[in-house]
C-alpha positions as CSV (number, residue, x, y, z in Angstrom):
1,X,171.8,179.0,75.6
2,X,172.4,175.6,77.0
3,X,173.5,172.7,74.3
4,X,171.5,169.5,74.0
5,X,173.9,166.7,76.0
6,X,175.2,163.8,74.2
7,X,175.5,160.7,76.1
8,X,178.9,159.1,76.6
9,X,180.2,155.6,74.6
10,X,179.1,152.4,76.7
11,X,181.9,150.1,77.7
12,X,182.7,147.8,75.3
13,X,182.2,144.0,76.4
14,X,183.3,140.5,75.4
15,X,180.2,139.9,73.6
16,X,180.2,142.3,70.7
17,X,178.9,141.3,67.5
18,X,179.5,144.1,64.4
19,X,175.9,145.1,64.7
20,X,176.9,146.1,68.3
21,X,179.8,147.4,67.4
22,X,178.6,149.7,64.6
23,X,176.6,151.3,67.0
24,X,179.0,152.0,69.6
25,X,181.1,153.5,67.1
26,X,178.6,155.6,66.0
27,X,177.8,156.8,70.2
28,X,182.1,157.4,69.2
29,X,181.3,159.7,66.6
30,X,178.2,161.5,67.8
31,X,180.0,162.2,71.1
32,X,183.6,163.0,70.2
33,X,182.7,165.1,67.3
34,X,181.0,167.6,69.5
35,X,184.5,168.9,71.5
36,X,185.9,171.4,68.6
37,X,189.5,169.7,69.9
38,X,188.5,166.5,68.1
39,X,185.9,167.3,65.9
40,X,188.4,167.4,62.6
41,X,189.5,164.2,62.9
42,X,185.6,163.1,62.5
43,X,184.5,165.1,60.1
44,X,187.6,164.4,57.8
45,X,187.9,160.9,57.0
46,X,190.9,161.6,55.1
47,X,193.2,162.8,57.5
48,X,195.9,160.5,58.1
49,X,199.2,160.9,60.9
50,X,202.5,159.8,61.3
51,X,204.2,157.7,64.1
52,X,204.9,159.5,67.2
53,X,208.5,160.1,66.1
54,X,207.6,162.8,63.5
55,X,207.3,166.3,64.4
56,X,203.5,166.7,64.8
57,X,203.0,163.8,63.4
58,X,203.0,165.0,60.5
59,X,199.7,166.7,61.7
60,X,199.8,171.2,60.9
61,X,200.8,172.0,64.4
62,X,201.8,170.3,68.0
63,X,198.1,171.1,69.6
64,X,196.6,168.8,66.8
65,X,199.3,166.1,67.6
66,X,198.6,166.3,71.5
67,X,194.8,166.6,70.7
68,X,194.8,163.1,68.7
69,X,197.2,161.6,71.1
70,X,194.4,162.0,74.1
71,X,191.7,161.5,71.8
72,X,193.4,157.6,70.9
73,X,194.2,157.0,74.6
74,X,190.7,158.0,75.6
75,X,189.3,156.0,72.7
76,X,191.5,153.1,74.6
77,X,189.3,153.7,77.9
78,X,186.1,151.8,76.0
79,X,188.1,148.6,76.5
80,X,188.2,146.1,79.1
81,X,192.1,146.6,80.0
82,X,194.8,148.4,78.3
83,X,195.8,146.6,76.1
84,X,195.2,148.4,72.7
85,X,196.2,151.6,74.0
86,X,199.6,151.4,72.9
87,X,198.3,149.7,69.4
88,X,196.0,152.7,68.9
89,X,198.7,155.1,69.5
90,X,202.1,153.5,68.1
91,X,200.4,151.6,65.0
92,X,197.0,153.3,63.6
93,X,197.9,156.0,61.2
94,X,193.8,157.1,60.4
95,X,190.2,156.6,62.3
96,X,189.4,153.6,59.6
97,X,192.8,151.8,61.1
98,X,191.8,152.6,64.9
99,X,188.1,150.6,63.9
100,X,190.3,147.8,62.7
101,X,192.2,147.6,65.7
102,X,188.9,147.5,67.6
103,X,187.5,144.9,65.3
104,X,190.2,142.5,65.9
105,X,190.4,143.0,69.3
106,X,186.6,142.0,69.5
107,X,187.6,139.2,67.3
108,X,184.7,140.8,65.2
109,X,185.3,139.7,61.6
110,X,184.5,141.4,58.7
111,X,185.1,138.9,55.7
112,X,183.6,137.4,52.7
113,X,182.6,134.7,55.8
114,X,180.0,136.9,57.7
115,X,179.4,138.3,54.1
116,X,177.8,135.3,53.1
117,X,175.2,136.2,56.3
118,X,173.1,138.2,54.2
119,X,171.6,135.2,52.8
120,X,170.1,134.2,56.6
121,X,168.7,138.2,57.1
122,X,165.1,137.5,56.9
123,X,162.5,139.9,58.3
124,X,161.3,139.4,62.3
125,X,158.0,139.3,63.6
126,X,156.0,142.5,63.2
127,X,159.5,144.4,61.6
128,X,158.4,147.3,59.5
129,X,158.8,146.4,56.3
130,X,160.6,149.5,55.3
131,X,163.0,148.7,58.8
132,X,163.5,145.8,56.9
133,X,164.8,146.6,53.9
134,X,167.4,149.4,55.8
135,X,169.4,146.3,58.1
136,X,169.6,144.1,54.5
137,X,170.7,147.3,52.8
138,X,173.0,148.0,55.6
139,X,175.0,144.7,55.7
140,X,176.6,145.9,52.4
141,X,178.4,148.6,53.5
142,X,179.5,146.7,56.5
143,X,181.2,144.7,54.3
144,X,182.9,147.2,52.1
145,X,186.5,146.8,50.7
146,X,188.7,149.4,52.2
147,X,191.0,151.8,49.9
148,X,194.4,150.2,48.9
149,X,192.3,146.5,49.0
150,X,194.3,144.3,46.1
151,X,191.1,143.0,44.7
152,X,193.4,141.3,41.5
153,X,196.7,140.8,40.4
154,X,196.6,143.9,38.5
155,X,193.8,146.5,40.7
156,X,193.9,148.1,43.6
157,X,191.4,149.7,45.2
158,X,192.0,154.0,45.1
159,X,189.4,154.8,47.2
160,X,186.4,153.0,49.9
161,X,184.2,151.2,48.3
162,X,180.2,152.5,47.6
163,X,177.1,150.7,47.3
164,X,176.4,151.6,43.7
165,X,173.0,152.8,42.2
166,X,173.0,149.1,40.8
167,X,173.6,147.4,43.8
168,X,170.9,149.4,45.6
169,X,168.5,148.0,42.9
170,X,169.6,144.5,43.4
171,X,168.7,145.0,47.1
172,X,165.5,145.6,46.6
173,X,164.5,142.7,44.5
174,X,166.1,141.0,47.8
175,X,164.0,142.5,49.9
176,X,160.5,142.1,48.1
177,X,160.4,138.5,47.8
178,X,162.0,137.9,51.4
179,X,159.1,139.7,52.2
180,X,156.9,137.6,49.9
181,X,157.7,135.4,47.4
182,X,154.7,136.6,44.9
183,X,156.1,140.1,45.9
184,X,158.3,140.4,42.5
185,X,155.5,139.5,40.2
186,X,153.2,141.5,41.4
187,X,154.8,144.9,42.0
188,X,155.9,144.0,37.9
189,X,151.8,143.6,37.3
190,X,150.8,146.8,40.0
191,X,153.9,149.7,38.4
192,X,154.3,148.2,35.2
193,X,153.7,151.8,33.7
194,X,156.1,153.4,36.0
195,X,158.9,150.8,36.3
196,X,158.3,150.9,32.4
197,X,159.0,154.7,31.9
198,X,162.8,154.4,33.6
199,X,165.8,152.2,35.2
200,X,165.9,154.2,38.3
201,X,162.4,154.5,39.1
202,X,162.6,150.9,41.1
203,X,165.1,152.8,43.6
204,X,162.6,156.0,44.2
205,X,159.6,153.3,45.0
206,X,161.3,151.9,48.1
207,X,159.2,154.0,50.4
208,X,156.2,154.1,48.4
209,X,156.7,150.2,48.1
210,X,157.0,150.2,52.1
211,X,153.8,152.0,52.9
212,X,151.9,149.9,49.9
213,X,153.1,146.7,51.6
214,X,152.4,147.6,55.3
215,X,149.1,148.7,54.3
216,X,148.6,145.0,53.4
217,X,150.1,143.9,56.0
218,X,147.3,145.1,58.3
219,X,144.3,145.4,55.5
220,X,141.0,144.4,57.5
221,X,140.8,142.1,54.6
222,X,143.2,139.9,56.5
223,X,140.9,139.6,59.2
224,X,138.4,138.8,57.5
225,X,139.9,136.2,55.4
226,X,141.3,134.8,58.8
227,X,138.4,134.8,60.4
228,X,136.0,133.1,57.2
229,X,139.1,130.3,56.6
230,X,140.8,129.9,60.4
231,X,144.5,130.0,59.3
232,X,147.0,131.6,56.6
233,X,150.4,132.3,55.7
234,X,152.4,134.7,54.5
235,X,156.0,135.6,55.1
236,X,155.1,138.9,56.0
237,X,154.2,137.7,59.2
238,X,156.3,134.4,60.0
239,X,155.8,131.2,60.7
240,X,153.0,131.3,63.1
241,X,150.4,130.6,61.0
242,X,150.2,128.8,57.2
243,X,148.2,128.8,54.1
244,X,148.7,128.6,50.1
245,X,146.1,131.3,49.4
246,X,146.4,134.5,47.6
247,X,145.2,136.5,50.6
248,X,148.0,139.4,50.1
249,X,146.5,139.9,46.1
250,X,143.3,139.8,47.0
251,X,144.1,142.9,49.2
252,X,145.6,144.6,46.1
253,X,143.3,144.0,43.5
254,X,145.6,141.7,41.9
């Protein structure tokens, strides 16, 4: 039986942004995790090593040690130069510190800076509005705090960050009116029954939500309207075209 292949990591470049970057250390993942040498060290986010003057380092056995030594100086390849390869292998003590190495090499930076970017996500021409929602959902956990974050005088973080089941809801009342501004008021109108019968019905709907809003998107209503009054707007499909009509409600009955 022959295994499906995995293609290599890409170079990294000059020009990374984190988008970039989270996706090259996903290719990281996807294709390291498949050699049963360094496949542990992936699936385990907890494991954590010593410096390289500790038997093992402080790994169970000497073939883990040497398998996460050549594992770091291949990770060090990826990089235009050698320059973090002695970083990566005298100073990281865990995967999360080896992506902060890379980060800061990149000069990639992960603060409450490019946090403040998920005010400018907007949707793109013709972007599925479910695709949508995904990239502003997944600029939160980019910008999680880290265990052992001081976050006050008094707390510390104990463990990673997780977007919570109340954050996921804020989220989406983010995404509807970036999709439309009337979009809040009238999914309250359309599900008042079932947003009505529970507080976590809002987070089940995204997909239903989606598909509703795409079918809109490209109702032959639209068309028509466009056709009978020349020009219309709505966010749904940028700023090509412009008009204060109800077009999108008349499409749902609203």
């Amino acid at each position: 039986m022959t295994s499906t292949k995995v293609q290599a990591p890409r170079k990294l470049t000059e020009e990374e942004s984190l988008d970039t970057f989270e996706d090259w250390w996903f290719q990281v993942e996807c294709y390291y995790s498949r050699d049963p040498k360094f496949s542990t060290f992936f699936d385990d986010k907890s494991i954590k090593w010593e410096s390289r003057s500790v038997e093992n380092r402080g790994l169970r056995k000497g073939e883990d040690a040497t398998n996460l030594n050549t594992l770091l100086r291949a990770l060090a390849t990826y990089t235009s130069g050698p320059y973090v390869k002695n970083e990566l292998l005298d100073e990281t003590r865990s995967l999360k510190e080896v992506r902060r190495v890379f980060l800061r090499f990149l000069e990639i930076e992960v603060t409450d800076h490019s946090f403040l970017n998920y005010y400018t996500l907007s949707r793109k021409p013709n972007e599925r509005p479910l695709v949508f929602y995904h990239r502003l959902r997944y600029h939160i956990p980019q910008h999680h705090l880290p265990e052992g974050t001081k976050v006050s005088n008094s707390n510390t973080l104990e463990a990673d960050e997780a977007v919570s089941v109340t954050m996921d809801r804020f989220i989406i009342m983010e995404w509807l009116p970036r999709l439309d501004s009337r979009l809040i008021k009238f999914v309250q109108e359309k599900f008042a029954s079932e947003l009505s019968s529970s507080s976590t019905c809002f987070i089940n709907m995204v997909d239903a939500l989606a598909k509703y809003i795409l079918q809109m998107d490209t109702s032959s209503t639209v068309n028509m309207l466009v056709s009978q009054q020349g020009h219309y707007q709505s966010t749904h499909r940028g700023p090509e075209v412009q008009e204060e009509s109800t077009v999108m409600f008349a499409r749902g009955n609203f």
